[in-house]
C-alpha positions as CSV (number, residue, x, y, z in Angstrom):
1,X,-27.3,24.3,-7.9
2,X,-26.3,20.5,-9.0
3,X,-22.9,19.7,-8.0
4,X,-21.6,16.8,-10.2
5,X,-18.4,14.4,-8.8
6,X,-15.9,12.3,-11.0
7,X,-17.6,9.2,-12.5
8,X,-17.2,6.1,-10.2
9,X,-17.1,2.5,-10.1
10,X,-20.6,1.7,-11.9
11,X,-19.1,3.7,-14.8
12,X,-16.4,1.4,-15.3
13,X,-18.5,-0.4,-18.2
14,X,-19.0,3.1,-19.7
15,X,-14.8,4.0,-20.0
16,X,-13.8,0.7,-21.1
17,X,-15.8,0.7,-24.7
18,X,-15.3,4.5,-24.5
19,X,-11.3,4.6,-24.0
20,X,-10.8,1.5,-26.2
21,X,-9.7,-0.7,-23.3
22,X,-12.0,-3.3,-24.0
23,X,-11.2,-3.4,-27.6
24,X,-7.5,-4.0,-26.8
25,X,-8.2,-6.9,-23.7
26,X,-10.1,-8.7,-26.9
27,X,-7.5,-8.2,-29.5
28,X,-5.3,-9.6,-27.6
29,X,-7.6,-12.4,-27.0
30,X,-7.6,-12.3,-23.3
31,X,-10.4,-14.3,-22.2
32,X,-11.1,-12.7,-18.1
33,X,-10.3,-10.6,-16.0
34,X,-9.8,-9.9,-11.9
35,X,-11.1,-6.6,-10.3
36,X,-11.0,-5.9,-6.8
37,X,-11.6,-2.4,-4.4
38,X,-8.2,-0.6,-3.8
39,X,-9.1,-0.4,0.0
40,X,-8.6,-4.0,0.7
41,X,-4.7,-4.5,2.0
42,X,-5.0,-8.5,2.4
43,X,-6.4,-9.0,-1.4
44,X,-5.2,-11.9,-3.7
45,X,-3.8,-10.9,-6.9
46,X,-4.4,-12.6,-8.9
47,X,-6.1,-15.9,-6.6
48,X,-6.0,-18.4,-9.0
49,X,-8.0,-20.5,-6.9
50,X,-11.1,-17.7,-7.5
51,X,-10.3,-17.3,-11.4
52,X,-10.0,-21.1,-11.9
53,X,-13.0,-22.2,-10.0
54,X,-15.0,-19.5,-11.9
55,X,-13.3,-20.6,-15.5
56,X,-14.2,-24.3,-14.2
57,X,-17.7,-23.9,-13.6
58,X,-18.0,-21.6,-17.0
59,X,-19.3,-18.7,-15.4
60,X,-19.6,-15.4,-17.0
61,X,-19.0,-13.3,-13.6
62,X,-18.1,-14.1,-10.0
63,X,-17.7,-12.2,-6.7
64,X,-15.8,-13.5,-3.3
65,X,-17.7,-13.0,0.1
66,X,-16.6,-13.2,3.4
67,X,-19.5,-14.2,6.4
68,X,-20.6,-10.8,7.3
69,X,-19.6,-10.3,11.5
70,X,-22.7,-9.0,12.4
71,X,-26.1,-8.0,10.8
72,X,-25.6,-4.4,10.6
73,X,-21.9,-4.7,9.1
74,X,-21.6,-2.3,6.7
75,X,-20.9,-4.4,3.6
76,X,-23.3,-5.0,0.7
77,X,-25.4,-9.0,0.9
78,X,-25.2,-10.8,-2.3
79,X,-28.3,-12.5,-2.8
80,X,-30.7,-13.4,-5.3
81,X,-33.7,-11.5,-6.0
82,X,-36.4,-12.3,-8.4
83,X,-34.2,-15.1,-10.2
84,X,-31.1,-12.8,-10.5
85,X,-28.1,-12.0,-8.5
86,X,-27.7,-8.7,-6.7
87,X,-25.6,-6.8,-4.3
88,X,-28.0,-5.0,-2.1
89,X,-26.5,-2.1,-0.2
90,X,-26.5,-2.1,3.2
91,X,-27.9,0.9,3.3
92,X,-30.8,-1.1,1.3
93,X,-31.4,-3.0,3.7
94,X,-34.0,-2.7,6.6
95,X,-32.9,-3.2,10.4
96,X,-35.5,-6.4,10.3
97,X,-34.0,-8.3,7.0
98,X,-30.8,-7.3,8.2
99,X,-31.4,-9.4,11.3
100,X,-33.2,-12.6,9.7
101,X,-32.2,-15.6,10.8
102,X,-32.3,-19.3,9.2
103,X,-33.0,-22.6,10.6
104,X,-29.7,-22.9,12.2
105,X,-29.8,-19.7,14.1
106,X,-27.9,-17.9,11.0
107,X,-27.6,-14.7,9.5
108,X,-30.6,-15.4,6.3
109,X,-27.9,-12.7,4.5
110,X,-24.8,-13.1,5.5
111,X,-22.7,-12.9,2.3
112,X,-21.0,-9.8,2.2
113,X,-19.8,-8.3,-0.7
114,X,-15.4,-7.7,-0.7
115,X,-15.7,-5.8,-4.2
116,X,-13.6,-9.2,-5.7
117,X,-15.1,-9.7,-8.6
118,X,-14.2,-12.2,-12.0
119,X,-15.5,-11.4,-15.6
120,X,-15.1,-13.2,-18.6
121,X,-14.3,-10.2,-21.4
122,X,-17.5,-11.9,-23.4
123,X,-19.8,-10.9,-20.9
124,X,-18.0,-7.1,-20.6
125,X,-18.4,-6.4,-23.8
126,X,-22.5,-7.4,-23.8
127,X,-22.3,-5.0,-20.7
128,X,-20.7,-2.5,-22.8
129,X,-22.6,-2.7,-26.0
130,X,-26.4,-3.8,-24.8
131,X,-27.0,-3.9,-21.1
132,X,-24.8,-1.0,-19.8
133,X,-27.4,1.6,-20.4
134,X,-30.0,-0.5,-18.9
135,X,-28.4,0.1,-14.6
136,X,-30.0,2.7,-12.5
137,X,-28.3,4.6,-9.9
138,X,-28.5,3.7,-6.4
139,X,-29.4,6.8,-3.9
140,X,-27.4,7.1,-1.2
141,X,-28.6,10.4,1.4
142,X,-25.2,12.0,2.6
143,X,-24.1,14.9,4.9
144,X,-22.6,17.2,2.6
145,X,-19.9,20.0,4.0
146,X,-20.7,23.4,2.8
147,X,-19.7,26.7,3.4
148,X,-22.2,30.0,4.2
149,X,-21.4,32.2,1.1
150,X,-21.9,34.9,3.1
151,X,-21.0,34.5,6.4
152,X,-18.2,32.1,5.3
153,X,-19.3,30.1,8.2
154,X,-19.1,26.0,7.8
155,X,-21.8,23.6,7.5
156,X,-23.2,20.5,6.5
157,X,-26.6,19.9,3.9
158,X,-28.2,16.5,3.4
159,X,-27.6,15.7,-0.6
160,X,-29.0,13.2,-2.7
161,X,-25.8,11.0,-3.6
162,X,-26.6,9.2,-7.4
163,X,-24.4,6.3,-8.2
164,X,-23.8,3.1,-10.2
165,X,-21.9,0.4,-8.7
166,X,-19.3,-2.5,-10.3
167,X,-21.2,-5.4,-9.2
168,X,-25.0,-4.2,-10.6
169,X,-24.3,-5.7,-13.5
170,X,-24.4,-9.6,-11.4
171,X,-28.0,-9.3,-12.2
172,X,-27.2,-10.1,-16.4
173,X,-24.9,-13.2,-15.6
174,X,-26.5,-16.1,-16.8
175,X,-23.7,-18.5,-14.6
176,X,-22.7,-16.8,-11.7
177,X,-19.8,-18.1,-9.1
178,X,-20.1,-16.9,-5.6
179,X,-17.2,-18.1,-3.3
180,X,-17.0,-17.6,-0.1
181,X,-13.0,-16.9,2.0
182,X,-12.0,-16.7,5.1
183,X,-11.9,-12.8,6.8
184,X,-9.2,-13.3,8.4
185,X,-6.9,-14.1,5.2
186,X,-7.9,-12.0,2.5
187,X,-10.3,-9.0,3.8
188,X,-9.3,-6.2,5.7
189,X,-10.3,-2.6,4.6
190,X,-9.3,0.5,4.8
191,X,-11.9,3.2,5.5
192,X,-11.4,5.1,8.9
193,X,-8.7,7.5,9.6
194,X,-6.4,6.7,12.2
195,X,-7.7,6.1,15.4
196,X,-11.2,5.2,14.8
197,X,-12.7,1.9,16.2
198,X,-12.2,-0.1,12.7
199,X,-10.7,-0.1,9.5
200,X,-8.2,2.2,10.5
201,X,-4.5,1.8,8.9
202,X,-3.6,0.2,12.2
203,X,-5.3,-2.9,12.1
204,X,-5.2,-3.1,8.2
205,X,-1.2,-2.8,8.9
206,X,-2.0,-5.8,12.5
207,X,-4.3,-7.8,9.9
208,X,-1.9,-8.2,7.7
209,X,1.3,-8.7,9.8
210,X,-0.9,-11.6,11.9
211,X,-1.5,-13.2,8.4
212,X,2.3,-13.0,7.3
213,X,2.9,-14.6,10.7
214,X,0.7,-17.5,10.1
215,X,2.6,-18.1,6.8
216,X,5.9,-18.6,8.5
217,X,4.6,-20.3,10.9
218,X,3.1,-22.9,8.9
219,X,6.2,-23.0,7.0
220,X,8.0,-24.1,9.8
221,X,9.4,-21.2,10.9
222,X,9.0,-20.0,14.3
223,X,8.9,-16.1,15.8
224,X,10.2,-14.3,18.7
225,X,9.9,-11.1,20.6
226,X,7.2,-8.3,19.7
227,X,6.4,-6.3,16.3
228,X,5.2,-6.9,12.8
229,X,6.0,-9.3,10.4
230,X,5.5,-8.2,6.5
231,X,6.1,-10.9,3.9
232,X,7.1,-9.1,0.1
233,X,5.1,-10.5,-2.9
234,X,8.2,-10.7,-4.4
235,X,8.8,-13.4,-2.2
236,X,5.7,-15.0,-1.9
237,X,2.0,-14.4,-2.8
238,X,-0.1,-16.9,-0.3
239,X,2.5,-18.1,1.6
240,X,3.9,-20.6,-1.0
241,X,7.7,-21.4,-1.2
242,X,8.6,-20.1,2.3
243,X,9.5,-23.4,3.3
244,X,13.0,-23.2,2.6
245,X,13.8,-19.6,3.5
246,X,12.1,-20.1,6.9
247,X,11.5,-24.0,7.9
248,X,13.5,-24.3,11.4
249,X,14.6,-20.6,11.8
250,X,14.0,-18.4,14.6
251,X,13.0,-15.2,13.4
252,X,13.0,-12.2,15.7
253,X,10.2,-9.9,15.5
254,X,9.8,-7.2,13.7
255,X,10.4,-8.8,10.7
256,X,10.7,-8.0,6.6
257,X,11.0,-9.9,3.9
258,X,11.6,-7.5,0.7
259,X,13.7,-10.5,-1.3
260,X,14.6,-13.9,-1.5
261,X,18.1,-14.7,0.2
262,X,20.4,-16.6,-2.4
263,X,21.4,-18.7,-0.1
264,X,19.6,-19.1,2.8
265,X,21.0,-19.8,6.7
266,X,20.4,-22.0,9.1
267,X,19.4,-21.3,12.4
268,X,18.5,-18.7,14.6
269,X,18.6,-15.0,12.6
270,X,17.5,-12.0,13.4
271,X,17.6,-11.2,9.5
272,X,19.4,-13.8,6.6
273,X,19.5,-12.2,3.3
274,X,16.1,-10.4,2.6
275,X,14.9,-10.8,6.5
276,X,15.3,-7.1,7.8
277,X,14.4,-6.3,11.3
278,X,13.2,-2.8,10.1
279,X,9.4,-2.4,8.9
């Protein structure tokens, strides 16, 4: 017996002509849009760095790409193949490409894929009404849990998973912008439960504390003591305008900053208007 799960990410292209979304982002003569993978705690919304150096070089799509930290990472490379861009899956990808090297002792593929992706709504709506129907599912081989009908005794079954991603359309885009970002400032996912060796909600919660840091830092601020720091987007997006909540301060760790202090102190605090000590 076929057993069939909710439509996912490749059938984005699908929804938006069916459920009229498209229709609406043209009427109101919006011109591109910003997607991006809800796992991803230290994304930029909206980076208009990305948008404006895609809307600069005219491109119809782009995708953000961190250096991938080893070989077997298990992101997706964006390459070209045959002419076109792709994603290739990592679980596309044979142990001996995987490993390729350049001249300079480089990973050959080392762009992975973030799921941070630009479209212009002119090349949606080709997707929509011409190339859509033209993607083919990737297969992905996954242990399955089931449950003996009879014995009511658990188990797992290898299934054949079928699926379209976001990013297969890259291979249509006749300019494409690839742009790669620092790790460290704007990719950190979330797909372990906690205690696992990575991309657990600790270190997503670490990742982006040591980033906030670094923005007050650089502000001019300076930190003390042991815990997190968490920085609102109220307050600031990238670490703009921190200068003068921060510039010579002394915060004392942990630190939050949920609001912007009418008037700001001076000094040492241990929480000015909007600075709580509580996480």
């Amino acid at each position: 017996k076929q057993s069939y799960q909710p439509r996912v990410r490749g059938d984005l292209y699908k929804a938006i002509g069916n459920e009229g979304v498209l229709q609406d982002m043209l009427k109101k003569q919006i011109r591109s849009v910003h997607c991006y993978c809800v796992d991803n705690i230290l994304v930029k919304v909206p980076d208009p760095l990305f948008i404006g150096c895609c809307i600069e070089r005219e491109s119809d799509c782009g995708a953000k790409v961190v250096c991938k930290s080893h070989p077997t990472e298990a992101v997706g490379v964006i390459c070209q193949c045959n002419g076109m861009w792709k994603v290739v899956e990592y679980s596309e990808i044979s142990l001996e490409t995987a490993h390729l090297k350049n001249e300079e002792g480089k990973l050959l593929f080392s762009q992975g894929n973030i799921c941070n992706h630009y479209f212009t709504t002119s090349f949606l709506e080709d997707m929509v009404q011409e190339k859509e129907k033209q993607l083919i599912h990737h297969v992905a081989k996954k242990n399955i849990p089931t449950i003996d009908g009879k014995t009511g005794n658990p188990g797992t079954v290898q299934g054949i998973k079928m699926e379209k991603f976001v990013f297969d359309v890259f291979q249509f885009a006749k300019r494409f912008t690839v742009l790669e970002v620092n790790r460290s400032d704007e990719f950190s996912p979330l797909k372990n439960g906690p205690g696992a060796k990575s991309c657990t909600p600790e270190i997503c919660r670490e990742d982006l504390s040591k980033l906030h840091k670094k923005w007050v830092l650089k502000a001019g601020g300076k930190l003390e003591g042991e815990g997190l720091c968490e920085i609102s987007p109220l307050v600031s997006v990238d670490g703009e305008g921190l200068d003068g909540l921060v510039a010579g301060k002394t915060l004392s760790l942990p630190v939050h900053m949920d609001s912007r202090p009418a008037q700001p102190t001076n000094g040492h605090s241990n929480g000015v208007n909007g600075l709580h000590s509580k996480l």
